[in-house]
C-alpha positions in Angstrom: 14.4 -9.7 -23.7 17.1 -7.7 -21.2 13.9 -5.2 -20.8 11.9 -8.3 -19.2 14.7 -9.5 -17.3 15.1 -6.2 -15.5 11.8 -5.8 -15.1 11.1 -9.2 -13.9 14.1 -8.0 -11.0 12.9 -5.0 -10.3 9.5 -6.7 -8.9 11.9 -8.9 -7.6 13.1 -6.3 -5.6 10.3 -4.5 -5.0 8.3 -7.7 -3.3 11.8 -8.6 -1.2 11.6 -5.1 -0.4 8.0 -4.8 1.0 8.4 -8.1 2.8 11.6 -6.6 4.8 9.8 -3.1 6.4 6.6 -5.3 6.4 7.7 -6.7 10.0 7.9 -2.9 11.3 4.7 -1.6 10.4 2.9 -2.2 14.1 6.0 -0.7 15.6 6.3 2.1 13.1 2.5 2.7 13.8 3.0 2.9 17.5 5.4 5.5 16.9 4.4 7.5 14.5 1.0 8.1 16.5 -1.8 7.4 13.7 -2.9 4.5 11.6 -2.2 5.8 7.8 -5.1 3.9 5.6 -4.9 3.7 2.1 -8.6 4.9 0.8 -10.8 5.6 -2.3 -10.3 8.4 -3.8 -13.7 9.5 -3.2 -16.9 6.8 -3.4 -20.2 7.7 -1.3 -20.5 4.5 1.4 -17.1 3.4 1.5 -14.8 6.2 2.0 -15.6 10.1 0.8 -14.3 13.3 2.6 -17.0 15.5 3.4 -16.8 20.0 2.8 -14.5 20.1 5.5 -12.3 17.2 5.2 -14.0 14.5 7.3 -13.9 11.0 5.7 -16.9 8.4 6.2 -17.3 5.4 4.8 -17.7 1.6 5.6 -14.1 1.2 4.4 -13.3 4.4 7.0 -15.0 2.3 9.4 -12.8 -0.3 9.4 -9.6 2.0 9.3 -11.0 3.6 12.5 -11.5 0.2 14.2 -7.8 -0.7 14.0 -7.1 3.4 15.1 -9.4 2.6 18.1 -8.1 -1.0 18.6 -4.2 0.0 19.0 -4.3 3.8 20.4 -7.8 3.5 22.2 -8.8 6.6 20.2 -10.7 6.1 16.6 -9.7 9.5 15.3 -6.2 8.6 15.3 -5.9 7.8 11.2 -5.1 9.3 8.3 -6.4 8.9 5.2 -4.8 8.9 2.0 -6.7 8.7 -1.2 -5.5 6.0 -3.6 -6.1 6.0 -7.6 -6.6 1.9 -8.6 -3.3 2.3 -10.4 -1.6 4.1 -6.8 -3.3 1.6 -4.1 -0.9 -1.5 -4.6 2.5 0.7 -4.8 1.5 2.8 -1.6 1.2 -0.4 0.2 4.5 -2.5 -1.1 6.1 0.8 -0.7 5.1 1.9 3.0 3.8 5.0 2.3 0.5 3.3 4.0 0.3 0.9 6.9 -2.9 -0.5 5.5 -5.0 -0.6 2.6 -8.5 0.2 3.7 -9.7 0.8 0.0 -12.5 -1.5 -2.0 -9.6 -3.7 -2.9 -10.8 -7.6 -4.2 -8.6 -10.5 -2.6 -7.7 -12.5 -5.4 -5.1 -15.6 -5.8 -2.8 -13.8 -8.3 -2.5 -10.7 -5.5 -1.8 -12.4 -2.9 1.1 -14.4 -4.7 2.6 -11.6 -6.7 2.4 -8.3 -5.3 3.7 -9.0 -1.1 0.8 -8.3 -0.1 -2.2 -10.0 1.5 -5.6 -9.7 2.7 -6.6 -9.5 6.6 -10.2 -10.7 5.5 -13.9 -9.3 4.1 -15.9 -6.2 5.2 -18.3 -6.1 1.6 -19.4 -9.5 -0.1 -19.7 -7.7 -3.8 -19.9 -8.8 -7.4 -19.5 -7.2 -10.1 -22.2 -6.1 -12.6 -23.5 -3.1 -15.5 -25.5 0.2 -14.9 -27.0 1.4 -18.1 -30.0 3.9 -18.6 -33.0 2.8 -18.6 -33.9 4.8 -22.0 -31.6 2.1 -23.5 -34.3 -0.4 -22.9 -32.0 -3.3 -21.7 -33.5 -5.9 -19.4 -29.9 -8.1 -19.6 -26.2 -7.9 -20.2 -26.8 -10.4 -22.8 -28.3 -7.7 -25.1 -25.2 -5.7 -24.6 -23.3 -7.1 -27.9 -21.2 -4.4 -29.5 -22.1 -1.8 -26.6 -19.2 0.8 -25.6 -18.1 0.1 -21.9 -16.4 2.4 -19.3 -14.5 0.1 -16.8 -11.2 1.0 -14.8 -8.3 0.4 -16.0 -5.4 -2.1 -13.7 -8.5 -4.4 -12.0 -10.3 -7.3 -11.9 -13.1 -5.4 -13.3 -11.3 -5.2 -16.8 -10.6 -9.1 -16.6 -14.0 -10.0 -15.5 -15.6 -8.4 -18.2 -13.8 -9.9 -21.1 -14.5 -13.3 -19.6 -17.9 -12.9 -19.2 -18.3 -11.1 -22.9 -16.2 -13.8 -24.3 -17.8 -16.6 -22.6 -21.1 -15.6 -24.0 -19.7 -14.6 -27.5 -20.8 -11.2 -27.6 -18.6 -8.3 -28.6 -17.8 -5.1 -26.8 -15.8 -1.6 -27.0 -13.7 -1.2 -24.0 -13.4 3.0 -23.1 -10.8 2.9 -20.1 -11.1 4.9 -17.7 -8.7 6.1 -14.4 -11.1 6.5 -11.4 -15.2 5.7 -10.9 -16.3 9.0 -11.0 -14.7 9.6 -14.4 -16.3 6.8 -15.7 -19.7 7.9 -14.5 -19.4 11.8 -16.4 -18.2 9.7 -19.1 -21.0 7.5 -19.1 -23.4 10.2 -18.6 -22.4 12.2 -21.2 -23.1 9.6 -23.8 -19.6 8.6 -24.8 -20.4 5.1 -23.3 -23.1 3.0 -23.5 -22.7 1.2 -20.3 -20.2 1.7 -16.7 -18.7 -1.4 -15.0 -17.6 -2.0 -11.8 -18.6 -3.7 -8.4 -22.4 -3.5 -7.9 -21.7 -1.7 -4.6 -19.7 0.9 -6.4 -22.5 1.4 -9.1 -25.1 1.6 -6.6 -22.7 4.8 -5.0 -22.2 6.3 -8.4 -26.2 5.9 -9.2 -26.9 7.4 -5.6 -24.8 10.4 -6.1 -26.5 11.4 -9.7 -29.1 14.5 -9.7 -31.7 11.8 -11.4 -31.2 8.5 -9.7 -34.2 6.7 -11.5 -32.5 7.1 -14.6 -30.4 4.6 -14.5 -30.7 0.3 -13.7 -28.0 -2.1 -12.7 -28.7 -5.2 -14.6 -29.0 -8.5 -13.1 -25.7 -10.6 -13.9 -23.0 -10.9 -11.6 -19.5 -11.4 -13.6 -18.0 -12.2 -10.5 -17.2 -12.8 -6.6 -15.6 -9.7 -5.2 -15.0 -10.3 -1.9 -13.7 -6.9 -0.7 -11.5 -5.9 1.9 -8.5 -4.1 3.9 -5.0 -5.0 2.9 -1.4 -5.2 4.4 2.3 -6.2 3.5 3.5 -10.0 3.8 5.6 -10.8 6.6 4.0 -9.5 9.1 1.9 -11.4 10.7 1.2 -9.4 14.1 0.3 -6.1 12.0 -1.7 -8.6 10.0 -3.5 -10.2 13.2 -4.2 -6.5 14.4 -6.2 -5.7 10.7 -7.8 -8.9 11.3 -9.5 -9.0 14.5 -10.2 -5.3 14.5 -12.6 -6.0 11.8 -13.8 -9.3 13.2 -14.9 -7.7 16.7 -17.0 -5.6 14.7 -18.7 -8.3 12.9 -18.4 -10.4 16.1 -19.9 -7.3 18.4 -23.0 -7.4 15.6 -23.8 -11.2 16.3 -24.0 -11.2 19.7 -25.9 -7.7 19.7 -23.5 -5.5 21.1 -23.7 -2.1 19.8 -22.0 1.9 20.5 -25.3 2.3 22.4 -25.6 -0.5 25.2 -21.9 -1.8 25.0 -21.9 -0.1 28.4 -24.6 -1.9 29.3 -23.1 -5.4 28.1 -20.6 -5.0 30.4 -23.2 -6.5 33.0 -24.0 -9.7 30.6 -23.6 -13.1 32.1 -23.2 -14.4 28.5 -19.2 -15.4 28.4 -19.2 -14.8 24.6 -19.6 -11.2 25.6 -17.3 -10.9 28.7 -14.2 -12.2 26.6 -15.3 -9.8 23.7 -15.5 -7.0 25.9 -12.7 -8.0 28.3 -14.9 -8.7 31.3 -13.0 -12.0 31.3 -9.9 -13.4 29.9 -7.4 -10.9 28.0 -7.5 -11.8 24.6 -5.6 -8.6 23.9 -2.7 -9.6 25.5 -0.5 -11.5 22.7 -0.6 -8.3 20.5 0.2 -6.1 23.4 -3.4 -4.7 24.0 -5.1 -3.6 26.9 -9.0 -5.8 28.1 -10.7 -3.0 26.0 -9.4 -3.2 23.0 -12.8 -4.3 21.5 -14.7 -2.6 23.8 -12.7 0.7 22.5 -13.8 -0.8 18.8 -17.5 -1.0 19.7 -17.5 2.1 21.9 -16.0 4.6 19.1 -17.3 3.2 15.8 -20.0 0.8 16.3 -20.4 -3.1 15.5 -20.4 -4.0 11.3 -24.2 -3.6 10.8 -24.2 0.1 12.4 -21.7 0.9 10.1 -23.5 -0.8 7.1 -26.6 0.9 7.7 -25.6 3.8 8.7 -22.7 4.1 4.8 -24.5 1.8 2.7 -28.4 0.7 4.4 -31.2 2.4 5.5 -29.7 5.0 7.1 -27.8 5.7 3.7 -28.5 7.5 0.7 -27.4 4.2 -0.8 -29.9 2.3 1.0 -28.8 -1.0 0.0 -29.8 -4.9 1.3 -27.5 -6.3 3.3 -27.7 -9.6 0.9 -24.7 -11.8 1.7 -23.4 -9.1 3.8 -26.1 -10.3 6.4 -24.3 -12.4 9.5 -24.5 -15.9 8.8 -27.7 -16.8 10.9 -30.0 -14.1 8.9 -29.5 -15.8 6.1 -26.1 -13.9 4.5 -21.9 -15.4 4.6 -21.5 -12.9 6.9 -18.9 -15.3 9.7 -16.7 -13.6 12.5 -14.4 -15.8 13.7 -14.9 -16.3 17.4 -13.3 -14.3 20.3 -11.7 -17.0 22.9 
């Protein structure tokens, strides 16, 4: 009992604690120079560091958005790759200034951990890659299979809701990051690897024999995925937010790194405020007209980055599915720039 009652004060403590520096991080990041993201420790589409240390990555992306949003220059970020178990602590502690890591937004995060999320760059779900020599067609002929699945996420809870909710048994083999999970999974010491679709689809991609393997149809669950920040700090927050919001906003209105220059000539007023032809929407966070023109410019609008990580332009060459803007038939929904 005293054990629980200093632990249950020592989150105490740690949330109070986040919350206080949590009002200092745009400041902090104005003087220090550089954004400092929180990333993956290595997944293909979303952030992996290439032979000589440069990171890609949709979740890159959107780290570089809010680099190019507040300094005017994209490169100005550093990444630091985060373990599931690492990512949260980083944050609350202020080691990063934002988690730009395939993170799910959740009810229970939100309200116990100080932290927060500053909205959706993947639309996800979770599911189950298995080889196709196992002949499964469905995770309902998984009953007493051996699963990898990370340990400390939502992917551990998912799964023993779905399994239990359709009374079948299963072995859990915990794993610490993705790619353990996929050697361990490869090598036969698990029938199956769970995690978000997205994330399987990577892990598949980055096998010598691709074909190999199938992710089954279920989804366990919504994952909306996403960058992170502290409570309590609601114009860092705002910044996150509208960095990644220009780049789906930019996408709708068919504003790309290639004719943004271009779009400076429209007549359309959607794109004037956007690009700061008009108006100064950058103004109540202390941001010069081209702010989102800077965005655009250096990294591109949301579907350039998707296809160019995680489309056709990527070894992953996935749909973009509900990550499709919202007239072409995904939830894909920017909210507006005025």
């Amino acid at each position: 009992m005293k054990f629980m009652k200093l632990a249950a004060i020592g989150a105490a403590l740690l949330f109070v604690g986040a919350t206080a520096q949590a009002g200092d991080t745009y400041k902090a990041v104005k003087q220090h120079g550089h954004v400092q993201c929180g990333v993956n420790v290595g997944l293909p589409g979303f952030a992996l560091a290439d032979s000589k240390g440069v990171w890609k990555g949709l979740d890159i992306a959107t780290c570089k958005a809010v680099a190019a949003m507040v300094f005017g220059d994209a490169s100005k970020f550093k990444a630091t790759p985060l373990t599931t178990q690492q990512r949260f602590t980083a944050l609350q502690s202020g080691e990063i200034d934002v988690l730009t890591r395939n993170t799910t937004a959740t009810m229970s995060r939100g309200t116990t951990l100080g932290l927060m999320s500053a909205g959706t760059n993947y639309y996800d779900s979770q599911g189950v890659l298995v080889k196709k020599s196992l002949g499964v067609k469905s995770a309902t002929e998984l009953n007493g299979a051996s699963i990898c699945v990370l340990q400390g996420t939502t992917t551990e809870l998912n799964l023993a809701d779905w399994f239990r909710a359709h009374k079948l048994d299963f072995k859990p083999v915990v794993i610490n990051t993705s790619e353990e999970g996929f050697r361990t999974f490869e090598s036969g010491r698990c029938d199956v690897v769970t995690s978000d679709k997205s994330q399987l689809a990577s892990l598949r991609a980055s096998s010598a024999t691709p074909d190999d393997y199938i992710i089954l149809p279920e989804n366990f669950s919504k994952e909306p995925l996403g960058p992170m920040v502290r409570q309590g700090d609601d114009e860092w927050f705002m910044v996150v937010r509208w960095a990644l919001n220009a780049m789906i906003e930019a996408e709708e209105y068919g504003i790309t790194s290639k004719n943004v220059d271009e779009m400076l000539k429209s007549n359309n007023p959607n794109i004037q405020r956007i690009l700061g032809v008009s108006g100064d929407m950058g103004k109540g966070l202390g941001l010069d007209k081209k702010w989102a023109y800077n965005i655009i410019k250096q990294v591109g609008n949301y579907g350039e980055s998707f296809d160019r990580n995680l489309g056709k332009g990527s070894p992953l060459k996935l749909d973009r599915g509900l990550n499709a803007q919202w007239n072409k038939g995904g939830i894909l929904y920017a909210w507006p720039i005025r």
